[in-house]
C-alpha positions in Angstrom: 34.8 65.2 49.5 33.1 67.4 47.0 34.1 67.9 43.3 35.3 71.5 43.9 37.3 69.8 46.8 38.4 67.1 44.5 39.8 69.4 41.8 41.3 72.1 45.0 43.3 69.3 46.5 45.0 68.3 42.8 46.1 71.6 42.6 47.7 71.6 45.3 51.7 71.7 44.3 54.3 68.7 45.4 51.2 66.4 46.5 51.5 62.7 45.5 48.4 61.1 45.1 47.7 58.1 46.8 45.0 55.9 45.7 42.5 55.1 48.9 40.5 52.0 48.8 38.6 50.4 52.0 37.7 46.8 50.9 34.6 45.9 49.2 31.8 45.9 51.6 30.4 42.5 52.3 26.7 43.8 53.0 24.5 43.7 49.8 22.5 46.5 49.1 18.9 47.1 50.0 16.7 47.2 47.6 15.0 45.3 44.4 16.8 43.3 42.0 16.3 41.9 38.5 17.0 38.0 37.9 16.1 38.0 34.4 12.9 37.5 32.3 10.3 35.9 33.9 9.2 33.8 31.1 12.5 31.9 31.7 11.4 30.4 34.7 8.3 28.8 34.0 9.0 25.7 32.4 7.8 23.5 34.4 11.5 23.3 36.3 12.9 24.9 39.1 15.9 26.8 38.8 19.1 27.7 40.6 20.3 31.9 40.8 24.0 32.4 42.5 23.0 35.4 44.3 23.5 37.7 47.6 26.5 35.3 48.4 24.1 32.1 48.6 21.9 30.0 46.1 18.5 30.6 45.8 15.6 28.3 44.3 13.1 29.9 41.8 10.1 28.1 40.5 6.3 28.5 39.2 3.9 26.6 41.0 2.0 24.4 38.7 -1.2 25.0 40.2 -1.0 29.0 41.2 0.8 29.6 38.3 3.0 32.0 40.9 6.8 32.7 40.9 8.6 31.9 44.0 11.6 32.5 45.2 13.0 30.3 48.0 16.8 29.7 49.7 18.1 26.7 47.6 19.4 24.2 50.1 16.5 22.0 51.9 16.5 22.5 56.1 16.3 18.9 56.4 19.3 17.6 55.3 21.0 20.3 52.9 19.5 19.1 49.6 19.3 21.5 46.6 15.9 22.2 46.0 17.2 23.6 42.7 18.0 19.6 41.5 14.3 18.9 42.2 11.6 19.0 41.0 7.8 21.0 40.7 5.1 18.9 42.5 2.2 20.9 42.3 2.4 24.8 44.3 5.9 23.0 46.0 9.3 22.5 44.7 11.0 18.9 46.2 14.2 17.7 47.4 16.0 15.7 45.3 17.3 14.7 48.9 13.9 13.2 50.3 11.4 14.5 48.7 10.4 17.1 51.8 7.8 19.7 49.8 8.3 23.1 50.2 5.8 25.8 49.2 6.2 29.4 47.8 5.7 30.6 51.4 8.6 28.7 52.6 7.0 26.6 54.7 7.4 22.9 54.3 4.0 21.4 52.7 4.6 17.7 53.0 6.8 15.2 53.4 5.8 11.7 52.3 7.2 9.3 54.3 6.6 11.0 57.8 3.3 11.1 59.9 3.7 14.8 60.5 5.7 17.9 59.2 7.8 19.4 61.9 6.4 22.8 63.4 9.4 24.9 62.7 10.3 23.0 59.1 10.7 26.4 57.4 12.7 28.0 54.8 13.8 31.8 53.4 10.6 32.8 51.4 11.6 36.2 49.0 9.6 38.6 48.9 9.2 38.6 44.7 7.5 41.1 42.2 6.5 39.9 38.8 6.5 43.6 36.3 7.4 44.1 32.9 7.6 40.6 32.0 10.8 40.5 34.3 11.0 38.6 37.8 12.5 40.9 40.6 13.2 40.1 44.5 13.7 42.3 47.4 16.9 41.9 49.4 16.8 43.9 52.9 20.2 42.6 55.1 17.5 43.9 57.8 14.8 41.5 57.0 12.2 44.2 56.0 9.6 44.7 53.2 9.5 47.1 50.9 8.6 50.3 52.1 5.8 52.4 50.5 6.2 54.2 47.6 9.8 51.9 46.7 9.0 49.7 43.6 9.7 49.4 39.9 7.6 51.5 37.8 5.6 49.7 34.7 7.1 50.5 31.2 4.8 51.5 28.9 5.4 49.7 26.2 5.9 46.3 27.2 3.4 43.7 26.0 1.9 46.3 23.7 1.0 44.8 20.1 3.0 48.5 19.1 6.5 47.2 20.6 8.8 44.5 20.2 9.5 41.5 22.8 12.9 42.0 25.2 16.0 41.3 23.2 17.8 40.1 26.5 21.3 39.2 27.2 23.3 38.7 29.9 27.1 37.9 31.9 28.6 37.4 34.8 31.9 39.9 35.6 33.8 38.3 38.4 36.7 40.6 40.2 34.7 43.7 40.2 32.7 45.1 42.7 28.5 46.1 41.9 29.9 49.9 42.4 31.9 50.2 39.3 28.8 50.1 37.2 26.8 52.5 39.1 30.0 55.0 38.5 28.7 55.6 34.9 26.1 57.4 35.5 27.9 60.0 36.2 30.9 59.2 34.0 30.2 62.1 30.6 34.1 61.3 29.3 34.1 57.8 29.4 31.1 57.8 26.9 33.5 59.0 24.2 36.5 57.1 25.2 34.7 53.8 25.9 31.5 53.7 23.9 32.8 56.1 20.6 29.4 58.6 21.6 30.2 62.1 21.7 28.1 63.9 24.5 27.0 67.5 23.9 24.6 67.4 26.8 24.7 65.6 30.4 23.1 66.4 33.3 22.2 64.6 36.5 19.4 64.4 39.0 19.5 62.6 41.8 16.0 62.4 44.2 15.3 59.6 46.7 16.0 56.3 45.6 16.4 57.3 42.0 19.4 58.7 39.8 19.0 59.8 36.6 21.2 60.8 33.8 20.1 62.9 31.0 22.4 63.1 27.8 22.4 64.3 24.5 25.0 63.1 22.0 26.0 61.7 18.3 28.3 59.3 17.2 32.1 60.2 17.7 32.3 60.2 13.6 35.9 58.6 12.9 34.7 55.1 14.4 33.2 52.8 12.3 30.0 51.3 14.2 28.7 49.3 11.2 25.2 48.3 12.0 25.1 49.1 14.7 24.7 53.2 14.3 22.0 55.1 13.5 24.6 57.8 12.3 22.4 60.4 13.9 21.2 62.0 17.3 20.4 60.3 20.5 18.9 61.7 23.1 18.6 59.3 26.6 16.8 59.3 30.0 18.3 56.9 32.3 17.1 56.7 35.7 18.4 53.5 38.4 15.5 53.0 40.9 17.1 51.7 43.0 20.7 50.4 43.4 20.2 47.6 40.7 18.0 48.4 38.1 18.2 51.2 35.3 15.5 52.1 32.4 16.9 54.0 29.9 14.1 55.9 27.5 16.2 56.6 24.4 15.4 58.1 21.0 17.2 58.0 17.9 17.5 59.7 14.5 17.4 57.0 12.2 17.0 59.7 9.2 14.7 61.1 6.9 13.0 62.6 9.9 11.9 59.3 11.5 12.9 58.8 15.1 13.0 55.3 16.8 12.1 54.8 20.3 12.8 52.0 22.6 13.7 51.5 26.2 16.9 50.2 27.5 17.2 48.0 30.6 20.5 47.8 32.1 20.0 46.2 35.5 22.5 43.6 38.0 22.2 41.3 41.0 25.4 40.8 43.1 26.7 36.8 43.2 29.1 37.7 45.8 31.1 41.3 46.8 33.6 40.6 44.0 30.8 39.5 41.2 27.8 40.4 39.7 25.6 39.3 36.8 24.8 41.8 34.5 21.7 42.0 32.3 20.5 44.2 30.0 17.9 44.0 27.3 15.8 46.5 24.6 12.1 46.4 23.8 11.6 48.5 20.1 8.2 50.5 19.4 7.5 49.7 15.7 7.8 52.6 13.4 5.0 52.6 11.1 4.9 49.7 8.4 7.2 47.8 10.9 6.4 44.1 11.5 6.7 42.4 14.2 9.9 40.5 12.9 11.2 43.9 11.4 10.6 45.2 15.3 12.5 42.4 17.0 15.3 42.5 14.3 15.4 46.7 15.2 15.6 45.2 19.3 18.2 42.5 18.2 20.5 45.3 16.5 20.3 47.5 19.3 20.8 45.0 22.2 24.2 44.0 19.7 25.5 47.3 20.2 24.8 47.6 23.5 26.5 44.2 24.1 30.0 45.9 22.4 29.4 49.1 24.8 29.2 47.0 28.0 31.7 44.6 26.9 34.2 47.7 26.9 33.0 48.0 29.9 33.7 44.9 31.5 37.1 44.2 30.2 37.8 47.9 32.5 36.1 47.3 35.4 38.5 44.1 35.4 41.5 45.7 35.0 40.9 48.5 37.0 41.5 49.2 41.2 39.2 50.4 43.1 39.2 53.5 44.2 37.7 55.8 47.2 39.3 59.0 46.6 38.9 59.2 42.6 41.1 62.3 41.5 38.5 64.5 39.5 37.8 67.7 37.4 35.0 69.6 37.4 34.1 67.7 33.5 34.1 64.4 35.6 30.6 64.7 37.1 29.3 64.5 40.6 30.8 61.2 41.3 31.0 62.2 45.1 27.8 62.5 45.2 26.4 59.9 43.6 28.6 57.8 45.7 26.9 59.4 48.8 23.3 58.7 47.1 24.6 54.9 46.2 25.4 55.1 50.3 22.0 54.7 51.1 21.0 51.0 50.0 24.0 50.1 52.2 23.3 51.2 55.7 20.7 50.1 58.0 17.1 52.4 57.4 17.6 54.3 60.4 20.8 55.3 59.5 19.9 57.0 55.9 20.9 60.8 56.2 18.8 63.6 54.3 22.1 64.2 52.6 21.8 60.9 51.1 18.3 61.6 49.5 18.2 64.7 49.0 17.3 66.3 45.5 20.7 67.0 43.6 21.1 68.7 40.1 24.6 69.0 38.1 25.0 69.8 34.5 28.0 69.2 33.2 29.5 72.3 30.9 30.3 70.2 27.7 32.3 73.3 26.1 35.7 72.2 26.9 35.0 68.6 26.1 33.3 69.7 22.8 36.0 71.5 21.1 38.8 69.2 21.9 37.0 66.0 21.0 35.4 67.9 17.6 39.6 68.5 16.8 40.5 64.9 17.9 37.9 63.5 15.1 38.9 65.9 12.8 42.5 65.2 13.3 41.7 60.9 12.8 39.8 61.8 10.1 42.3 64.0 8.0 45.0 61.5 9.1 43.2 58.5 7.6 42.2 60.3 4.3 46.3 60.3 3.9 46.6 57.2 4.6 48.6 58.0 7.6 48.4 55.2 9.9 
């Protein structure tokens, strides 16, 4: 159903609307995934992720200095390889001791004169970008195809930006979908995260979504510290089903603009969880220092942490819903649904119509002038002292 169809059908006199909602799929989707800053995994210990409805095992060899990725439970006698230890380019059982490599494939075990032929575990296929650790999941078993990977932000590791401010939680009873709704989601901005949008526009093309806005702060919420009090303009894109960067710049006054990048990204634990991450990297203003910078990525990341907290305590309390009852102010969420479509069928069965190239700018006018008298109206109520 398209958005015109949407809005047609709720005009539609003496019709009850009845919420649809298949159950969560059980497939994960295709595609890469971010488990968190990579720095986090290389002490030395290996380290159990709930993820893709299993466990998995992630450690840095000690003599390749590599990231690995393996399934967490040992072939031999269910061991978790998590509860081991690093021996070298291996991680071992806590079990036996059986030695497994980054490859998968079991490198030694002491006690026995040979290492069965077929003693072989789930290798993921890893990438190691932006000083975060991400792995493929395909419910096909396929590589990445050409041309699908996460692009370098400029920025990180540069003496002219901060480190990742990173935090993260785990939502349980919602399902991965509810966060990729937002994009889409103008109103919710100024209900949920007190911005007012003036501009919003999305792009979907391939394996990416973006969503451009515009907007300033609602003006009758106190943020605190955690406003600039002026403009923010934002480029979000998800590239893939997971992972979002989020190019944002902010009028901090007197002229000066601060830019930083925000990285919202998730991994599915199961169909009714996720863990959700999200971080800021700061590029210094001039004079900054590098404590100044982190402080400015430590602020930022605090206010995002209020936002997706909001968040959170809807996507708990809310239903799903397949047949979302919409106006033409509520975005393409049809369509971004058919895009999100993609990373949960089989390759063959991706349509054009999923990957197409999609526009849609949402006409703020309407939205505009009756949030502009809403804060007005709050604002003359409180200088009262009305409550």
């Amino acid at each position: 159903m398209t958005t015109a169809e949407a809005v047609e059908a709720a005009e539609a006199p003496d019709v009850v609307r009845v919420i649809e909602a298949a159950a969560v799929p059980t497939r994960f989707a295709r595609g890469w995934h971010c488990l968190g800053l990579a720095e986090d995994f290389k002490d030395g210990a290996p380290h159990e992720v709930a993820a893709f409805g299993t466990k998995l095992v992630i450690f840095q060899g000690a003599e390749d200095g590599e990231l690995h990725v393996l399934n967490a439970h040992c072939p031999h006698m269910g061991g978790n390889l998590a509860h081991g230890s690093v021996k070298g380019d291996t991680v071992a059982c806590p079990f036996h001791d059986w030695r497994w490599s980054g490859n998968g494939r079991c490198a030694a075990i002491p006690y026995a004169r040979r290492v069965p032929p077929r003693a072989r575990t789930r290798a993921w296929t890893v990438l190691e970008r932006n000083a975060q650790l991400y792995v493929w999941h395909d419910p096909e078993g396929a590589e990445p195809p050409a041309g699908i990977t996460i692009p370098e932000i400029e920025g990180v590791g540069s003496p002219e930006w901060s480190r990742w401010s990173w935090n993260s939680l785990r939502v349980e009873n919602a399902n991965c979908r509810e966060i990729v709704d937002n994009v889409v989601d103008m109103a919710h901005f100024y209900y949920v995260h007190y911005a007012f949008p003036h501009y919003f526009k999305n792009v979907f093309d391939g394996h990416v979504a973006t969503q451009y806005m515009e907007s300033t702060p609602r003006g009758d919420v106190d943020l605190g510290t955690l406003s600039t009090g002026g403009g923010l303009r934002s480029d979000a894109s998800y590239h893939g089903p997971s992972y979002m960067i989020d190019k944002l710049w902010s009028d901090v006054g007197g002229g000066v603009e601060l830019e930083s990048v925000l990285i919202n990204c998730h991994y599915p634990v199961d169909e009714n969880s996720f863990v959700l991450m999200y971080g800021t990297i700061v590029k210094k203003l001039p004079g900054m220092s590098d404590e100044q910078a982190a402080e400015a990525a430590r602020l930022t990341s605090e206010g995002l942490a209020v936002g997706f907290e909001q968040d959170v305590e809807i996507w708990r309390n809310k239903t799903r819903i397949d047949n979302p009852l919409l106006t033409e102010e509520d975005g393409p969420v049809y369509q971004l649904r058919r895009w999100y479509e993609q990373f949960y069928v089989d390759a063959a069965e991706v349509t054009d119509e999923m990957v197409r190239r999609f526009e849609f700018e949402i006409d703020t006018t309407r939205a505009t002038e009756a949030w502009r008298a809403e804060v007005a109206e709050n604002l003359a109520r409180r200088g009262s002292g009305a409550p």
